[in-house]
DRENGUKOL-821922 format. One record per residue (C-alpha): residue in one letter; x, y, z. Coordinates in steps of 0.25 Angstrom, whole numbers, plus 5000, padded with zeros to 4 digits. Example, Ala and Ser with C-alpha at 12.3 -4.5 7.8 and 13.67 -1.06 7.14 Angstrom:
<pts>
A504949825031
S505549965029
</pts>
This chain:
<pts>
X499749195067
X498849175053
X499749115042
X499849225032
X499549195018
X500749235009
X500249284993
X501149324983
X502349384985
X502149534983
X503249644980
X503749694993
X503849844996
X504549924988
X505650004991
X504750144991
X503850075001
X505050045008
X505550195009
X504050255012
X503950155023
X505350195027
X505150355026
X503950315034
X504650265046
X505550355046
X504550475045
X503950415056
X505150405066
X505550525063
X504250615067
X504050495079
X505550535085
X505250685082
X503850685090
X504750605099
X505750705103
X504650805102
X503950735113
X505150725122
X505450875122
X504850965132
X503451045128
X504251175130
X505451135119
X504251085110
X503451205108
X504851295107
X505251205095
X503951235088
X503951375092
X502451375098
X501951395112
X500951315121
X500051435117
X500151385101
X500551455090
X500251585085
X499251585073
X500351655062
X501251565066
X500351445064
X499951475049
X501551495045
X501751355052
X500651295044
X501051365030
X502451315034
X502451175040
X500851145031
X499851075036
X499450975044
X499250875037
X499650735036
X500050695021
X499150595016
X498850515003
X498250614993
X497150564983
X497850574969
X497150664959
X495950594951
X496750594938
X498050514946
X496950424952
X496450394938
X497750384932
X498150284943
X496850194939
X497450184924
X498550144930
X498649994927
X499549884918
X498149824910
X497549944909
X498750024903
X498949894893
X497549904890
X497750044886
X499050024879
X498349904871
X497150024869
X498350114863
X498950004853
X497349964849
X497250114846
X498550134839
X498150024829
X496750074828
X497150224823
X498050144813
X496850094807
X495750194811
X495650244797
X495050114793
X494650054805
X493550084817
X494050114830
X494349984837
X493349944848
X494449904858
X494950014861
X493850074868
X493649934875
X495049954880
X494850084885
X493550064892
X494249944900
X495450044904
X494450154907
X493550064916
X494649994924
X495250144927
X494150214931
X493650114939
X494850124947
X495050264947
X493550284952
X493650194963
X494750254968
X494550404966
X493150384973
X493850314987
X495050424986
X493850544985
X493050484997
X494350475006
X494750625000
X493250655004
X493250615019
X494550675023
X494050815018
X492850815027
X493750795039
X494350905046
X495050905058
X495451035066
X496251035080
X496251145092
X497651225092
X497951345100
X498551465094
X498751615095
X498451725086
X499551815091
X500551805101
X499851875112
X498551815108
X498051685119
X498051535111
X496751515105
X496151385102
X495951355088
X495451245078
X496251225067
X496251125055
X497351005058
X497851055047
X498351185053
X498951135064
X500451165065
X501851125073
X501851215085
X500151215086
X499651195101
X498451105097
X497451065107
X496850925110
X495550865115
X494750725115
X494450695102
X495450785094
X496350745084
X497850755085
X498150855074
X499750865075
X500850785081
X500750875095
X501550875107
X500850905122
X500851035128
X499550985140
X498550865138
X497450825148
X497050685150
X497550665134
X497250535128
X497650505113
X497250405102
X498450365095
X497750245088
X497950325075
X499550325078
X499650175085
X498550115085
X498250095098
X496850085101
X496850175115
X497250305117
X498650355124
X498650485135
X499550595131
X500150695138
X501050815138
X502150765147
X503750735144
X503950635135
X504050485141
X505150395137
X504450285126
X506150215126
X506450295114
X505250285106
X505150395096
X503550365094
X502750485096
X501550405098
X502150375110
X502350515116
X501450555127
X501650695125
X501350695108
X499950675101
X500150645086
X499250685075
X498350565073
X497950535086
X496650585094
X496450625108
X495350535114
X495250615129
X495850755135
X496550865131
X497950905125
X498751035119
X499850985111
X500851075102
X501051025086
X502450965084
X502050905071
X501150925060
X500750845047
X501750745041
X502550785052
X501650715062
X502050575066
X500650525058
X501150625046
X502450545047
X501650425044
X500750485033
X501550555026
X502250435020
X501050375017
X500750465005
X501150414990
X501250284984
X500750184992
X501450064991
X501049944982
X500049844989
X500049684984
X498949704976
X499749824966
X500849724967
X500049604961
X499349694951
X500549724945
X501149584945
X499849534939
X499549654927
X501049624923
X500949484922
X499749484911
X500449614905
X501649504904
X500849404896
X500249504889
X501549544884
X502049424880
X500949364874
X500449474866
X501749494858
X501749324856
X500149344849
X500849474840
X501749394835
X501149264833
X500149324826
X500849424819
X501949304813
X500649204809
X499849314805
X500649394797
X499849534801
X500649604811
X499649704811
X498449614816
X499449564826
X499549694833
X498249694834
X497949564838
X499149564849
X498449704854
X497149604855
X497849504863
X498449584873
X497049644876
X496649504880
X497849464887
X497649604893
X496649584907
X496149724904
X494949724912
X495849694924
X495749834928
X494449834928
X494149684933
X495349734945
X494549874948
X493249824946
X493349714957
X494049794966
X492949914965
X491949814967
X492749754979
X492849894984
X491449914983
X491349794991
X491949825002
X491449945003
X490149875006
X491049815019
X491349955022
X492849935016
X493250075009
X494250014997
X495150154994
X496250074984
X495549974976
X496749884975
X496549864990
X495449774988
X496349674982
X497649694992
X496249665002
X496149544996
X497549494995
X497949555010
X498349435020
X498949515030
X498249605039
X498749705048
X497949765057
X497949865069
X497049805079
X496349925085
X494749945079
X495349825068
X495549695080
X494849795091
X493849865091
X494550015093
X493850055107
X494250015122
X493449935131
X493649895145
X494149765144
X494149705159
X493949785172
X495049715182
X495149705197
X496449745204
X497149615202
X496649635187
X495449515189
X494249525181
X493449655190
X492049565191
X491449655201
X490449575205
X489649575189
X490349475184
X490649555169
X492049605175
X491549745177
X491649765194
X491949895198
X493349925190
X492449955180
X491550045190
X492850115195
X493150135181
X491950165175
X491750295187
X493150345181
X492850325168
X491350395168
X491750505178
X492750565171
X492550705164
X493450695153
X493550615140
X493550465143
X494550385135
X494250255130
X494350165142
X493550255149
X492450235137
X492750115141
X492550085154
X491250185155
X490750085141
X490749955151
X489749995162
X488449965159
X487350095159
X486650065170
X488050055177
X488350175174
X487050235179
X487450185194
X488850215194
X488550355191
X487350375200
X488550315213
X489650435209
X489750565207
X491150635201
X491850715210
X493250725202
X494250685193
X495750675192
X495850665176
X496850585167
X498250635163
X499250575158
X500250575169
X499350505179
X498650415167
X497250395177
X496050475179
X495250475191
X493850505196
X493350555210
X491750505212
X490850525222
X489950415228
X488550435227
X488150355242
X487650225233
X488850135236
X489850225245
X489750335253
X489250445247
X490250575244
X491350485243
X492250495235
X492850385225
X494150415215
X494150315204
X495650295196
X495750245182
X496850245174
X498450185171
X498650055180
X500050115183
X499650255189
X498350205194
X498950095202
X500050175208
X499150255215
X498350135222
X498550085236
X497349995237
X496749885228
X495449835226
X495149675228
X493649645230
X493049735239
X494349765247
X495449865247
X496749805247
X498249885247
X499049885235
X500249805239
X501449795230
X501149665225
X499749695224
X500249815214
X501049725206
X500049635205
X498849715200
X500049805191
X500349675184
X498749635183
X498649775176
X499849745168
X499449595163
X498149675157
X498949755148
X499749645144
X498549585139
X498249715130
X497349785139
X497349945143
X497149925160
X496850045168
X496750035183
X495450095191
X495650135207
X494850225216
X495050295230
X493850335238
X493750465246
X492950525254
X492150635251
X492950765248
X494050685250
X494950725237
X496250785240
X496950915235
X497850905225
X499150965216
X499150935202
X500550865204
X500150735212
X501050725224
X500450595230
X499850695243
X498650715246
X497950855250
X496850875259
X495250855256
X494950955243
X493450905241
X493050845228
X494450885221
X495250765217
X496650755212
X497750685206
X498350665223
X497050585225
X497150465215
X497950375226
X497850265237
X496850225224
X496150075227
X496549995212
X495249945208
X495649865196
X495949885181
X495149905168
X495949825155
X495249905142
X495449865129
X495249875112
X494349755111
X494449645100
X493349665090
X492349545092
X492449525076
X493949535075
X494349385078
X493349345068
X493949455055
X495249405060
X494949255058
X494149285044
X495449365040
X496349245044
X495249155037
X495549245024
X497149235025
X497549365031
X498349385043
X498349495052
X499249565058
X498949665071
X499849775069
X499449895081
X500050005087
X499449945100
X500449865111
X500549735111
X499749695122
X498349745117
X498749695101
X499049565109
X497649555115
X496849615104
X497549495096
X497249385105
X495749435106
X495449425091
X496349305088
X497749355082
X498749275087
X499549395091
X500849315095
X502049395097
X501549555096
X502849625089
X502949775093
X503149885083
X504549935086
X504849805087
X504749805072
X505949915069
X506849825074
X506649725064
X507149735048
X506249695038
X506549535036
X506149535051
X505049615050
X504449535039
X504949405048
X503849465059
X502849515053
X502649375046
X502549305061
X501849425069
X500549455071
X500349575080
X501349705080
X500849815089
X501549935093
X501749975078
X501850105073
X501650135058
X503050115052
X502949975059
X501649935052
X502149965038
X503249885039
X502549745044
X501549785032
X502749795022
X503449665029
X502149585028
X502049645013
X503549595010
X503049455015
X502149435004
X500749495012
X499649575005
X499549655020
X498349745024
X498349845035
X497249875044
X497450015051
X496850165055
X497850235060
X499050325056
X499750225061
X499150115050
X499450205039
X500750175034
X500550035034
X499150035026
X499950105015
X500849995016
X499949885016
X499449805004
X498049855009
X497849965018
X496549935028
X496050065036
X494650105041
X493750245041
X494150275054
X495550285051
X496450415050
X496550465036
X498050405034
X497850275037
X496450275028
X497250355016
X498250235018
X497250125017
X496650075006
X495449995012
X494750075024
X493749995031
X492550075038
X492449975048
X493849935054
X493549785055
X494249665051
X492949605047
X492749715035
X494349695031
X494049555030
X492849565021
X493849665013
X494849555011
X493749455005
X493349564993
X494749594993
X494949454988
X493649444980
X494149564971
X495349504971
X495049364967
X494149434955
X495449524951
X496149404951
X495349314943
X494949414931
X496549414932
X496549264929
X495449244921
X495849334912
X497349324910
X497249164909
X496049194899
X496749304890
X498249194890
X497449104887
X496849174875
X498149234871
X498749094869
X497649034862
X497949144853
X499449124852
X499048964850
X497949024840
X498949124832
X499949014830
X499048924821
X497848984816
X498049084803
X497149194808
X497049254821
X496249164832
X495449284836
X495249434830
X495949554839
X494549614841
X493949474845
X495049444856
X494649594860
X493049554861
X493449414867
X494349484878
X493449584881
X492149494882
X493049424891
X493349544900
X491849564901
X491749454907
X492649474919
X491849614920
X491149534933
X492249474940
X492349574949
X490949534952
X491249364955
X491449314969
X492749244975
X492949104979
X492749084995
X494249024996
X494849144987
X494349234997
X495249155008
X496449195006
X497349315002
X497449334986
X498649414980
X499049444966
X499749324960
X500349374947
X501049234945
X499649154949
X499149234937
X500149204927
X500149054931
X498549064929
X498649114915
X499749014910
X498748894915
X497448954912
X497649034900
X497948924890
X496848824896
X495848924888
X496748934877
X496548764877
X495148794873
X495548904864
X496448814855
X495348714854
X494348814848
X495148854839
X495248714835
X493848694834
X493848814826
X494848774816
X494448624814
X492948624817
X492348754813
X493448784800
X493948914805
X495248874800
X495648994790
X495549154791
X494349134784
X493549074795
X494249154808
X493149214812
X492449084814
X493849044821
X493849164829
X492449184833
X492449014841
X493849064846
X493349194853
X492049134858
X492749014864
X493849094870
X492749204875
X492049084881
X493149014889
X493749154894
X492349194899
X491949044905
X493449024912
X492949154920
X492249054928
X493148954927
X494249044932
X493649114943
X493649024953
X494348904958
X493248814959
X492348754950
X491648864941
X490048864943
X490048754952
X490848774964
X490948924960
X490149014951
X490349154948
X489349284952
X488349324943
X489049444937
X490249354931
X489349244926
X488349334918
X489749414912
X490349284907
X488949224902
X488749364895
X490149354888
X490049214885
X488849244878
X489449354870
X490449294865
X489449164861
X488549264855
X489749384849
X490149304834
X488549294831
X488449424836
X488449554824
X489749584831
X490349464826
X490849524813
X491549634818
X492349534827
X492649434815
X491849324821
X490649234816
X489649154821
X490149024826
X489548904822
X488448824831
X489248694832
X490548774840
X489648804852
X489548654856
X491248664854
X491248794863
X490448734875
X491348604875
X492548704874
X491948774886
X491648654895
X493148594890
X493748724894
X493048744909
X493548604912
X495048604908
X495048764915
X494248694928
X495348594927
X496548674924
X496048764937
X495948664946
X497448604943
X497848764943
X497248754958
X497948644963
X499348684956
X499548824960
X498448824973
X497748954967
X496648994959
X496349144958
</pts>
């Protein structure tokens, strides 16, 4: 198994995670053991307990049971009103600082505003608060009104039967799905969606798709017989006689009566604790941890700076106002902006690699994820069934003389499959898919259809009675083709076929072909058996529908249930969901970039087995679901640590190895599309689902792929890390910059008799210097950071700060020394000469150390940044080069600088890119980290 790369420790689920997961399963288990006893009563005590009929119900009746009971409806995450959205976007720790700092600046402004002009940095606050929000707000409004969009052009209706008045004959009638109630009698044909939970009253030839439910790639024949004993199991998927809302019928006919509408569907048990709060991911975790470490500095150094200067200075009043100034700067206000910015822009990117982003925060949890869990069906496969081998009798490779495999199995097959007159089911697709066209032509110019005995589910085969044509047997005889359960086929046959002869099934023959059959589907492979019996012509046999093992006399071209037997085995067909051809590859490049995956089906064992051999999981020991509820949560994490596949999983089952891996320390993505997937995207640190998915599990994802493909996902996860490794260092950049500031003004405050910089200045300088960073989102990623997971590291920042902060404020101190002693600016006479070298040196090396900072290689050399960042820092640079000649300079209390300070500035400059380039790489061998 791929060693799993272990970040930062985050907060494990909290208690309310813990009771929704709870209410959850037990929500779940207790619909699954009602449907249960539901299914085990007979039809006759079921309808009586709903007070309807076979016939349905009466129209009067139906209305008062939908006014009473509401409709059918599974509750789903509702959209929040715009206003809550945009109140929610406001929502953030810098940003209400930002606005509280706005509030003091306004406060000491109306207590001058007689005599002074209203002070420029309060719009400038504003506008940074009003940007970052409503970018945010935008974003995610627009993605939650196309979603609301789509669902409202989809309406679904279903066939139900009722009565207008109780003497009136049952009318068939198509009524929204919404409108179906308990006690309904609903009807059921290929292609119809299951609208209710529905016990049988008649199916014919019923097959369902349950993929939605379990995750199990083909579908499963239903029936309205008694229920079979599953050892106690209280699983309504496994019910014969049920069909549940979610699932589909892929082939025949059913009437079934409603035992179960809305939140009280096994799939509404699921959803309906998936509305509200979802619970926090990695990234809201790291968020926090890192806006309340700067908020922490903040809080201790500004108070320090107040009362340095207030105690030096004498003016308390100007200390306000300069202590106000300083939390600005130690303040990473564009944060919000920088953070939304690069993950609109990263959503815009993956949008071009057809990745919708519906949270934006996702991009980021992307980036940071190292543990995948994935259904295999459509994500490891490819989501359709193929014949995989045709097998002779003794389960040998059926060459039949072509050398590809395909003999006549496959011919026998293909006549059962093509001749058929109802709705084929995927392995019939299947087998029809393999012959080749011209095939085709001459197998259907040799037969001509004479009858058919059609699947049900007692008998699980289907036959076909053909006629030869005269070209390769004698014409007008007739030839019954078998297909279908190796048990009930092989029960039936007397002969077998070996070569060209025709030899009696002994008993040991028998065992020995059963356990050929048998070593197939241990191998993960769905096996049917093919046999045939030839007549003559006319020569079917009169027949009750209760097969008594008898035979009637000679009924001409009628054939029955009495006439499949003394069948010749002709061999078996082994089908299959096959391996995408790229999936190996995606699953090697995620390994490659530090993730794990972990296949988590509703499938059995066997077939997750041989999917993951075929793309290169080592599967080792495949743990079944219920295998889980025996284990308490210390075990659970114990397994999910060293297991790689779980199949047999239902939903409650998936959610907990999410929250176990969660606990472990993991940033864990789910990959799913079915009803069954849903509770565990919500619990998952990102949520993965595709367009094709059913509206829960899409509403609980918050990345959809429009192509369900590991190969997108894994392009996802390098812009997850690219936004992230931005994010991250405009985080650095900045708060080592603004520490390092901050204590070059302490050191400044402490000895110089005026103040080292104007309020307004540090203002302009900090905002100059937020420009700057205006294109980070825009700046490309190191090859090796995209390598690996990244988390938030709240104590990696803190540790960053403390040692590059003060390297800046090195240089800081020097200038002012140069300041003091070479250029005179040694008394409050001559600050603004002071003052104007100090804020264009500090300007300087603040926008120069982006370069330095943003990579752990050798700036301009070995690593150079994109266009956009190094026009926005050469422009800055000039700026502040150019602002104290400028007319502005005044106003700002600055003067021209002297010619002869430039020459001291470059050598400052050069001086302050090696000691950084050198600090860097002793940080990098120290701590093993950069970024």
């Amino acid at each position: 198994m791929t060693d799993l790369l272990t970040p930062e420790k985050l907060a494990p689920p909290g208690r309310r995670r813990e009771r929704r997961a709870a209410e959850l399963e037990a929500r779940t288990r207790a619909v699954g053991a009602q449907l249960a006893d539901i299914s085990a009563r007979p039809v006759s005590r079921v309808l009586k307990d709903l007070r309807t009929g076979r016939d349905g119900l009466l129209h009067d009746n139906a209305v008062a049971r939908l006014d009473r009971d509401g409709p059918n409806v599974v509750a789903h995450e509702r959209v929040p009103r715009w206003y809550v959205q945009l109140a929610k976007a406001f929502w953030n720790p810098f940003i209400l600082v930002l606005a509280a700092l706005a509030a003091v600046m306004y406060a000491q402004w109306l207590q001058v505003a007689d005599t002074e002009p209203f002070d420029p940095k309060i719009p400038i606050l504003g506008a940074m608060v009003l940007i970052s929000g409503l970018l945010r707000f935008w974003q995610e409004y627009r993605s939650n009104s196309s979603a609301a969009a789509l669902r409202a052009l989809v309406t679904t209706t279903t066939a139900v039967q009722r009565r207008s008045g109780r003497t009136q004959a049952p009318a068939t009638v198509e009524i929204p799905v919404a409108d179906v109630v308990r006690g309904d009698v609903v009807k059921l044909a290929a292609g119809d969606l299951v609208p209710a939970d529905l016990r049988l009253l008649s199916a014919k030839d019923l097959m369902v798709a349950q993929g939605a439910l379990t995750g199990e790639s083909l579908p499963v024949a239903k029936a309205d017989t008694p229920a079979r004993d599953h050892g106690g199991s209280a699983d309504p998927v496994e019910a014969d006689n049920l069909v549940l809302a979610g699932t589909s019928v892929t082939s025949g006919t059913a009437t079934g009566v409603v035992v179960a509408t809305g939140a009280d569907t096994y799939f509404g048990s699921m959803a309906g604790s998936l509305a509200g709060a979802r619970p926090e991911t990695g990234f809201d975790v790291g968020v926090k941890k890192v806006s309340f470490l700067l908020i922490r500095f903040m809080l201790v150094m500004v108070p320090l700076v107040f009362a340095l200067n207030g105690l030096t200075k004498g003016d308390w009043a100007e200390a306000v106002t300069f202590s106000v100034a300083v939390a600005v700067g130690l303040t990473p206000e564009m944060l919000p902006m920088v953070v939304t910015t690069n993950l609109a822009r990263g959503a815009v990117a993956m949008a071009r690699r057809k990745v919708v982003v519906k949270r934006l925060n996702a991009i980021q949890n992307l980036g940071a994820m190292d543990v995948l869990c994935t259904d295999k069906t459509g994500t490891l496969t490819e989501d359709r069934v193929v014949l995989h081998r045709c097998l002779d009798a003794y389960g040998r490779a059926d060459g039949g003389g072509n050398g590809n495999g395909d003999g006549e199995v496959l011919e026998y097959a293909y006549l059962n499959s093509h001749f058929q007159t109802g709705l084929r089911n995927p392995m019939d697709q299947a087998v029809v898919a393999r012959m080749h066209e011209a095939e085709e032509v001459v197998v259907d110019a040799r037969f001509t259809l004479v009858d058919e005995v059609p699947f049900d589910f007692a008998r699980r085969r289907m036959s076909v009675v053909l006629r030869r044509d005269g070209l390769d047997g004698p014409a007008g005889e007739h030839l019954m083709v078998t297909k279908g359960a190796v048990e009930e086929v092989l029960a039936l046959c007397t002969h077998l076929a070996d070569g060209g002869r025709r030899v009696p099934l002994t008993d040991a023959l028998r065992r020995q072909v059963a356990g050929a059959a048998e070593g197939h589907n241990r191998q993960g492979l769905r096996v049917l058996a093919v046999a045939t019996r030839e007549f003559p012509a006319g020569g079917g046999a009169t027949y009750d529908t209760t097969y008594d093992g008898t035979h009637g006399a000679a009924h001409g071209d009628t054939y029955g249930v009495a006439d499949e037997a003394e069948l010749t085995l002709r061999g078996f067909l082994a089908f299959l969901d096959p391996p995408k051809p790229d999936a190996a590859e995606a699953l090697r490049a995620l390994a490659g970039s530090g993730i794990a995956v972990k296949v988590v089906t509703g499938d059995n064992e066997a077939v997750a087995a041989r999917v993951c051999a075929e793309v290169g999981i080592e599967a080792g020991t495949v743990v079944p679901g219920p295998y889980l509820d025996l284990l308490d949560e210390p075990d659970l994490a114990e397994l999910v640590r060293t297991t790689t596949v779980f199949a047999k999983v239902n939903p409650v089952q998936k959610a907990r190895i999410v929250r176990a891996l969660q606990r472990a320390g993991h940033t864990v993505g789910f990959l799913g599309d079915g009803v069954n997937d849903a509770a565990a995207l919500r619990e998952a640190d990102v949520g993965v689902s595709v367009d094709t998915a059913v509206d829960i599990a899409k509403e609980s994802a918050d990345i959809i792929l429009l192509e369900k493909d590991l190969t997108v996902l894994g392009q996802g996860v390098r812009q997850g890390r690219r936004t992230f490794g931005n994010t991250i260092k405009y985080i650095k950049m900045t708060a080592s910059s603004n520490f390092g500031n901050v204590f070059s003004v302490l050191a400044a405050s402490a000895f110089i008799p005026f103040q080292p910089m104007l309020a307004t200045q540090l203002l302009v300088q900090n905002l100059c210097y937020d420009i700057s960073q205006l294109a980070t989102p825009w700046d490309r990623m190191d090859e090796e950071y995209l390598r690996r997971p990244r988390a938030w590291d709240a104590r990696g920042i803190g540790r960053f700060m403390l040692v590059l902060g003060p390297t800046s404020s090195v240089f800081d101190i020097t200038t002012f020394l140069l300041m003091w002693h070479v250029f005179g600016a040694d008394s409050e006479a001559h600050q603004a000469l002071f003052q104007s070298g100090w804020f264009v040196e500090g300007l300087l090396t603040q926008t120069l150390v982006v370069h330095m900072l943003r990579t752990r290689r050798i700036p301009f050399v070995r690593s150079r940044a994109t266009w956009p960042v190094l026009l926005m820092t050469a422009l800055v640079m000039a700026f502040g080069i150019a602002l104290p000649f400028s007319p502005l300079a005044p106003a700002l209390g600055m003067q021209a600088l002297p010619l002869g300070y430039f020459p001291w500035l470059a050598g400052t400059l050069l001086a302050y890119c090696l000691l950084t380039q050198g600090v860097k790489t002793w940080y990098i061998r120290r701590f093993n980290t950069w970024l």
